[in-house]
DSSP file (Angstrom, degrees, kcal/mol; ACC not computed):
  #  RESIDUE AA STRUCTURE BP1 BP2  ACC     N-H-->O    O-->H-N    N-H-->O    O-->H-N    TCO  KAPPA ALPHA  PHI   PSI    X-CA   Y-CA   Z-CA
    1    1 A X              0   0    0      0, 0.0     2,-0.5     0, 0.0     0, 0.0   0.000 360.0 360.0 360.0 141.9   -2.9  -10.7  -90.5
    2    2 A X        -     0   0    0      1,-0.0     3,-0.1     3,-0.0     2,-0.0  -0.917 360.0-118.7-128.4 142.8   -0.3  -12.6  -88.3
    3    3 A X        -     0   0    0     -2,-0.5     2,-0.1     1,-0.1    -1,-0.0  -0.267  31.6 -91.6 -88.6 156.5   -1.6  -14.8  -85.6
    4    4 A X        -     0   0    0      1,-0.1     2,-0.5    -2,-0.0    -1,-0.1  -0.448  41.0-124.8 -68.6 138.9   -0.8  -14.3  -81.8
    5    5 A X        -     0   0    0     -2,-0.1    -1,-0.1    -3,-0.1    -3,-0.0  -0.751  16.1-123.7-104.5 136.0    1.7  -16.0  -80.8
    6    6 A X        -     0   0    0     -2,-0.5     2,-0.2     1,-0.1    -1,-0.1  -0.085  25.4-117.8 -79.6 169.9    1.4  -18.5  -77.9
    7    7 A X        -     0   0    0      1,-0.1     2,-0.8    37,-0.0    -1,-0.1  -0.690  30.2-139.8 -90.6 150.8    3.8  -18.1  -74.7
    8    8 A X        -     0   0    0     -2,-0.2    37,-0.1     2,-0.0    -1,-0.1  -0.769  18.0-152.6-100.7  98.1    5.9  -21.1  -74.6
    9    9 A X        -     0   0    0     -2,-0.8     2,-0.3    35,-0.1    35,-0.1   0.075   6.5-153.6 -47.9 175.7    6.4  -22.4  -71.2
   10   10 A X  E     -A   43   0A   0     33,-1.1    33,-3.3     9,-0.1     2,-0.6  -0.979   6.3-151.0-145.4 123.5    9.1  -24.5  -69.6
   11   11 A X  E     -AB  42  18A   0      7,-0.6     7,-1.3    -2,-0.3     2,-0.4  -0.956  12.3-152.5-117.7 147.5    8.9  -26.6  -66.8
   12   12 A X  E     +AB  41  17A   0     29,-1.1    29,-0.8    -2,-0.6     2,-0.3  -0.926  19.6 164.5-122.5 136.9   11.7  -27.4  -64.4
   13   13 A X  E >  S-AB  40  16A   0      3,-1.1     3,-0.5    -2,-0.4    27,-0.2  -0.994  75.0  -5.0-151.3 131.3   12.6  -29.9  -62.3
   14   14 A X  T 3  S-     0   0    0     25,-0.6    -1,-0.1    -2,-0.3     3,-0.1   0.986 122.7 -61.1  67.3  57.2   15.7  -30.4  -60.8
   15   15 A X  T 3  S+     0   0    0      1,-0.1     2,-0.3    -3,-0.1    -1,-0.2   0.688 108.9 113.9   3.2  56.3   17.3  -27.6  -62.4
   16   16 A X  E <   -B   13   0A   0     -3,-0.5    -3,-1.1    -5,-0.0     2,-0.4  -0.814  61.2-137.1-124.9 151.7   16.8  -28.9  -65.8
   17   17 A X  E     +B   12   0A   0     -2,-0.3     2,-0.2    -5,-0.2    -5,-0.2  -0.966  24.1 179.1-112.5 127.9   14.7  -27.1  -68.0
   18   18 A X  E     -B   11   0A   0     -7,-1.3    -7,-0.6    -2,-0.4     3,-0.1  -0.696  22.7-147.9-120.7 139.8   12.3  -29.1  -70.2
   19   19 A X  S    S+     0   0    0     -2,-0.2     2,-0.3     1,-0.2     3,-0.1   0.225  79.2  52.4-132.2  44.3    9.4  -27.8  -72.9
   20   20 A X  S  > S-     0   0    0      1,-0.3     4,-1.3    -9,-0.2     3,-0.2  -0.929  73.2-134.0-154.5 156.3    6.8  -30.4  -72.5
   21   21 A X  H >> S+     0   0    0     -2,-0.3     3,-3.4     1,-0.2     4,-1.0   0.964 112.7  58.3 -50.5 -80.4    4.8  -31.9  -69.3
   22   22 A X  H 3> S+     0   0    0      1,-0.3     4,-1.3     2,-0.2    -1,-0.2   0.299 103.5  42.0 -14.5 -57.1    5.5  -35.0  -70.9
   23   23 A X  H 3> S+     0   0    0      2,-0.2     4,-1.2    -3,-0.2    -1,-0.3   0.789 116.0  49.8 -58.7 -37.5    9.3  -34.8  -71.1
   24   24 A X  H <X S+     0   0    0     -3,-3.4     4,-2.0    -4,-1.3    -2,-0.2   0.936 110.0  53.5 -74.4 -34.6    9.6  -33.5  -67.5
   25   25 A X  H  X S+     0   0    0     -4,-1.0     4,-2.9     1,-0.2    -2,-0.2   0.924 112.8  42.2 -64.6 -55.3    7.2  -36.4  -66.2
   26   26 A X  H  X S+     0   0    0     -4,-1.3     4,-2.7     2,-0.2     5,-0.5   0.872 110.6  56.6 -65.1 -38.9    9.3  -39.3  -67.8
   27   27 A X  H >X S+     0   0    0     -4,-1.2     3,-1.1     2,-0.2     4,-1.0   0.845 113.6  40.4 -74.5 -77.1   12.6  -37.7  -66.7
   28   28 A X  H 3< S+     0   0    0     -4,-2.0    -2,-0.2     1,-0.2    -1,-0.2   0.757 108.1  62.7 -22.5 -64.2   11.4  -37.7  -63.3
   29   29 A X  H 3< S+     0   0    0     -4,-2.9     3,-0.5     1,-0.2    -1,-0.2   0.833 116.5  31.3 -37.5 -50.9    9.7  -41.4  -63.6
   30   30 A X  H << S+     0   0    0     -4,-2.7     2,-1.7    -3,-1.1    -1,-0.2   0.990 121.4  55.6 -93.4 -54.8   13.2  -43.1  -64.3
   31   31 A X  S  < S+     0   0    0     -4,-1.0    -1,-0.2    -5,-0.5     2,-0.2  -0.255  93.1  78.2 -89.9  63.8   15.2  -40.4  -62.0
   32   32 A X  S    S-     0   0    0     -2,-1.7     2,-0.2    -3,-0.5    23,-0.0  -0.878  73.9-127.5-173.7 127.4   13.4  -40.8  -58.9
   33   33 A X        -     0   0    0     -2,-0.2     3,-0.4     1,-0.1    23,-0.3  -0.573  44.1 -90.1 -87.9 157.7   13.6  -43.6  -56.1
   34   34 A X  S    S+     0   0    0     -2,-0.2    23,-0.3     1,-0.2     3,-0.1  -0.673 113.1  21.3 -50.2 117.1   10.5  -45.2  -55.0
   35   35 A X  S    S+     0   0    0     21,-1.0     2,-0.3     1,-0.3    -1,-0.2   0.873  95.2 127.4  78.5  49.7    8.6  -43.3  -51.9
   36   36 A X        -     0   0    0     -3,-0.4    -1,-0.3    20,-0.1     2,-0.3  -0.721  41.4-164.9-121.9 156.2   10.6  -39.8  -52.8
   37   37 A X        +     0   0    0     -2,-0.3     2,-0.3    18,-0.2    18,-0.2  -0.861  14.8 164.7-136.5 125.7    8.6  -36.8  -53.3
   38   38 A X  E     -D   54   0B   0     16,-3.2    16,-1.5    -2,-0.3     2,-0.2  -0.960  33.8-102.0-144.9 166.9   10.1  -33.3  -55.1
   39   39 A X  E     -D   53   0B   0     -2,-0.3   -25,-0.6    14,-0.2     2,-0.2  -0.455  24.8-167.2 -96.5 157.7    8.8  -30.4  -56.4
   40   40 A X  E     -A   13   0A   0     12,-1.1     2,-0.3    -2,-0.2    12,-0.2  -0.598   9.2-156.3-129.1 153.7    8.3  -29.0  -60.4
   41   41 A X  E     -A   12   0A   0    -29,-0.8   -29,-1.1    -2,-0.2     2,-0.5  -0.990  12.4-146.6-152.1 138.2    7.5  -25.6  -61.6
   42   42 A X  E     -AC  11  50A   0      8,-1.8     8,-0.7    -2,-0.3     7,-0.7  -0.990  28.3-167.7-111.9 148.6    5.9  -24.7  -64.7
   43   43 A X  E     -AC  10  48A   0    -33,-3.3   -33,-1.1    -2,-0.5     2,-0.5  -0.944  12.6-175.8-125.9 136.1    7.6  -21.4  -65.5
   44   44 A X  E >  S- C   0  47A   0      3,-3.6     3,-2.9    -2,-0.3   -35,-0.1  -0.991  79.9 -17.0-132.8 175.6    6.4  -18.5  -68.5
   45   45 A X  T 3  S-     0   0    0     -2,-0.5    -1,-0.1     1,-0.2     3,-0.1   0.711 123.3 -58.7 -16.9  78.4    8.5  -15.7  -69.2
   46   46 A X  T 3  S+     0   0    0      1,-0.2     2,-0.4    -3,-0.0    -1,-0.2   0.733 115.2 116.3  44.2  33.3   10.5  -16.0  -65.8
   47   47 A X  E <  S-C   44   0A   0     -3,-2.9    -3,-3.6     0, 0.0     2,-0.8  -0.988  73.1-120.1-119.3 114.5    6.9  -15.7  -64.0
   48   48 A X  E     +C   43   0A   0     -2,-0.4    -5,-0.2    -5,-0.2    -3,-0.1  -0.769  35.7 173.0 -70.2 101.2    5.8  -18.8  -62.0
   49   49 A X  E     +     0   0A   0     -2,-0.8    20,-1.2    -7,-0.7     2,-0.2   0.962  62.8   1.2-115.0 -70.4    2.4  -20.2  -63.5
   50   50 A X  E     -C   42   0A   0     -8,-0.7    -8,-1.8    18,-0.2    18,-0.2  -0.498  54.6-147.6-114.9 173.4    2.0  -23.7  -61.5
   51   51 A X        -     0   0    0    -10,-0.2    15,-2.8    16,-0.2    16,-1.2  -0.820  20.1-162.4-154.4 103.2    3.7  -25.7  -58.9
   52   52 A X  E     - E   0  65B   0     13,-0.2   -12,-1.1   -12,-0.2     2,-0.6  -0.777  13.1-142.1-112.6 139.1    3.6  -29.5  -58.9
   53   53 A X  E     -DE  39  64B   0     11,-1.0    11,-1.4    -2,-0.4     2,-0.4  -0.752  14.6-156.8-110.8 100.2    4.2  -31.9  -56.6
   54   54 A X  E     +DE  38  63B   0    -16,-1.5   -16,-3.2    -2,-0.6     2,-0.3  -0.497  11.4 178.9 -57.6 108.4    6.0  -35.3  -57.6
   55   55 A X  E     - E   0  62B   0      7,-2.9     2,-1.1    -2,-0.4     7,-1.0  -0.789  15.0-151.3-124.6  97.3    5.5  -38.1  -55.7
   56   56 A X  E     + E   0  61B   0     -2,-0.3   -21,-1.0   -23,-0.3     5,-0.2  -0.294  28.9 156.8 -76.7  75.8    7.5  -41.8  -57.1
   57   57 A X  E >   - E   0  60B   0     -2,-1.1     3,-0.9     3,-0.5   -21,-0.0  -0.288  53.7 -49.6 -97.2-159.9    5.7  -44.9  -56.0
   58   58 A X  T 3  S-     0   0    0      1,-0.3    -1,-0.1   -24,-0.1   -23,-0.0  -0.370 118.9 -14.7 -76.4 144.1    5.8  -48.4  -57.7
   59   59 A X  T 3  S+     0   0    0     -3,-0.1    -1,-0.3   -30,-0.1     2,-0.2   0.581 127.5  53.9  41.6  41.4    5.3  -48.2  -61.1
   60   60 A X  E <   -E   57   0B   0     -3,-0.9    -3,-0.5   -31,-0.1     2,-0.3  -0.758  62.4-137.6 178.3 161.7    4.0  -44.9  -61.4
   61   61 A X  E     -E   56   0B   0     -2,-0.2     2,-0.9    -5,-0.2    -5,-0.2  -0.935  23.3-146.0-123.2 122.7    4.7  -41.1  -60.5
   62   62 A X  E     -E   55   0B   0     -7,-1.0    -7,-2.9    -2,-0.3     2,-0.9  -0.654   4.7-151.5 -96.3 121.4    1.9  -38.9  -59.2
   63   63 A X  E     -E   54   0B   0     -2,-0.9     2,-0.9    -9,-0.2    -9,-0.2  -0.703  12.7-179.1-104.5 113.0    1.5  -35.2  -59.9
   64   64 A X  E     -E   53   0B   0    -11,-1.4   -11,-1.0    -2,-0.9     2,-0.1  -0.630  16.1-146.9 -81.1  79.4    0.0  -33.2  -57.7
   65   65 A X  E     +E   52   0B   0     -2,-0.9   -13,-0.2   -13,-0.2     3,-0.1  -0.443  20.6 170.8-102.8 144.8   -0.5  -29.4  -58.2
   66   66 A X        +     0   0    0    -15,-2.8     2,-0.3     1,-0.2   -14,-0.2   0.534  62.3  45.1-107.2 -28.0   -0.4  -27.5  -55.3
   67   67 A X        +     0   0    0    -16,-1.2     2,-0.4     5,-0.0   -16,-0.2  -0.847  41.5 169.2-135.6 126.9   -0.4  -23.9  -57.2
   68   68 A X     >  -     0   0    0     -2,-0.3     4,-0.6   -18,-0.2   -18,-0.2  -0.874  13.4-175.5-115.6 127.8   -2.1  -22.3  -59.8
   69   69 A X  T  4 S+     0   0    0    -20,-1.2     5,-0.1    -2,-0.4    -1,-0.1   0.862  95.3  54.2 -83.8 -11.4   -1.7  -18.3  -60.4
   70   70 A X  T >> S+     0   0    0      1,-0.2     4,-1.5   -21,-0.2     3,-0.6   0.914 117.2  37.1 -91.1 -39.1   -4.7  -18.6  -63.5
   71   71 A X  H 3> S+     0   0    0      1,-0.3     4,-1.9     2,-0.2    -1,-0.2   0.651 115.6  53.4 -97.4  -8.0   -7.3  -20.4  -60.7
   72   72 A X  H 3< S+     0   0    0     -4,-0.6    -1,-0.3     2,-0.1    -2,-0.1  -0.184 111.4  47.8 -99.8  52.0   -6.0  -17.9  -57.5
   73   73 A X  H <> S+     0   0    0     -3,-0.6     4,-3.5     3,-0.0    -2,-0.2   0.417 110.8  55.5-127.0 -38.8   -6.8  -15.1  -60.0
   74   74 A X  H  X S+     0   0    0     -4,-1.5     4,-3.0     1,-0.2    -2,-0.1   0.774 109.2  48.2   4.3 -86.4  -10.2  -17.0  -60.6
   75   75 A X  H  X S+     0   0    0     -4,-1.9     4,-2.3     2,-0.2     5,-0.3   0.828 109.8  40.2 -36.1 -68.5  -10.8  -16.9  -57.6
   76   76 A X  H >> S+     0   0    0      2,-0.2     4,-2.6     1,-0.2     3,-0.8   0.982 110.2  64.9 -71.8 -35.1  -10.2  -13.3  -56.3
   77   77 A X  H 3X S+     0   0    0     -4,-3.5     4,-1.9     1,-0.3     3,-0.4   0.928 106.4  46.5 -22.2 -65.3  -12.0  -12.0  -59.7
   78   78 A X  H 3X S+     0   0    0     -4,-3.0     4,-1.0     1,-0.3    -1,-0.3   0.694 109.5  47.5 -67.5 -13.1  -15.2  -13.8  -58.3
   79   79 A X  H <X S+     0   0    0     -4,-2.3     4,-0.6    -3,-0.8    -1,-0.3   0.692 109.1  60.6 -93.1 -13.8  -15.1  -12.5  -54.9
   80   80 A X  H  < S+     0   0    0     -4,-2.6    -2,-0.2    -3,-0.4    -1,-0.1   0.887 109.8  39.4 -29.0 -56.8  -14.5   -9.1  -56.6
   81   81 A X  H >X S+     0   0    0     -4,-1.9     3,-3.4    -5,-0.3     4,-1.4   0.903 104.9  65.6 -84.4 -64.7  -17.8   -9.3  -58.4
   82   82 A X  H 3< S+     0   0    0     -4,-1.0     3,-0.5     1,-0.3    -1,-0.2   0.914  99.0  57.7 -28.6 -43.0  -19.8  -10.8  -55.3
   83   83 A X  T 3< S+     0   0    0     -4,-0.6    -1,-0.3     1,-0.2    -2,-0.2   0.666  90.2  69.2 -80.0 -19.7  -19.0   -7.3  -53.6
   84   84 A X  T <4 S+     0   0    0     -3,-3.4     7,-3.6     1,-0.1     2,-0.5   0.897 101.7  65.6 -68.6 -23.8  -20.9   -5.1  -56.6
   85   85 A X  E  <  +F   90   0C   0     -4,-1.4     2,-0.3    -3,-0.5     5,-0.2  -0.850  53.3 173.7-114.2 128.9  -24.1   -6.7  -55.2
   86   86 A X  E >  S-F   89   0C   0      3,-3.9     3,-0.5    -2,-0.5    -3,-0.0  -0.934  82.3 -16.9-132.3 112.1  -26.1   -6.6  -52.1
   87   87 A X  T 3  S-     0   0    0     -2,-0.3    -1,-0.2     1,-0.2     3,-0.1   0.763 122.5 -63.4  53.7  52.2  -29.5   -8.5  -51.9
   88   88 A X  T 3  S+     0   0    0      1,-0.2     2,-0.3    -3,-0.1    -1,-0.2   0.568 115.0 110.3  29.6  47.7  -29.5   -8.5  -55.5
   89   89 A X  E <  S-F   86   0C   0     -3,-0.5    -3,-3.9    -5,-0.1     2,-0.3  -0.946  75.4-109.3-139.9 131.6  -29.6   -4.9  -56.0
   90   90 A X  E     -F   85   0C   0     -2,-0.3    -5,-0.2    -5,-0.2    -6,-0.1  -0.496  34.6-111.5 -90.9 146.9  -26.7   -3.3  -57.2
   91   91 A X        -     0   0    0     -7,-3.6     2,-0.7    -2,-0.3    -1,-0.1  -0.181  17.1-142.4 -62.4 145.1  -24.7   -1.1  -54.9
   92   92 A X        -     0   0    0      1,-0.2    -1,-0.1     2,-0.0    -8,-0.0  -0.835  15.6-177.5-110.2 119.1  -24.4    2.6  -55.2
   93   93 A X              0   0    0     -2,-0.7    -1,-0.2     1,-0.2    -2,-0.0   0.938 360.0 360.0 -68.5 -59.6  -21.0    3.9  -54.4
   94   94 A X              0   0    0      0, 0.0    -1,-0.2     0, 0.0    -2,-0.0   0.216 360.0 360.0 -21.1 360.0  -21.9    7.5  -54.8
């Protein structure tokens, strides 16, 4: 049996392409002025997953993410579900 194979992201910054957080986070940290902020993307199969925001202060670089499609999906699921039920009695559509 041959195991699933996992998607490999990419993340890009500066239109350089990267395949670990890690990599992309260090190439910013040294190419980045102090008090700069620019944006990151984590990308999988040309679908945009996250959105991070890099911001370079002294001696460290802060990431901020500002979008996620896997928690706005989360999201809409559970207000999906909320709507089957009304005063904890399930709705009849019929």
């Amino acid at each position: 049996m041959k195991k699933k194979q996992k998607k490999n992201s990419k993340y890009i910054f500066r239109n350089k392409e990267f395949t670990t957080f890690k990599d992309m986070k260090t190439y910013a940290y040294f190419n980045m002025s102090v008090g700069t902020k620019e944006e990151a993307l984590e990308v999988i199969e040309d679908e945009i997953m996250k959105k991070y925001e890099l911001i370079k202060q002294e001696r460290r670089l802060l990431c901020i993410k500002t979008y996620d499609v896997i928690e706005k999906y989360k999201k809409w699921i559970e207000k999906m579900q909320l709507k089957l039920f009304e005063n904890g009695q399930e709705k009849n559509y019929l």
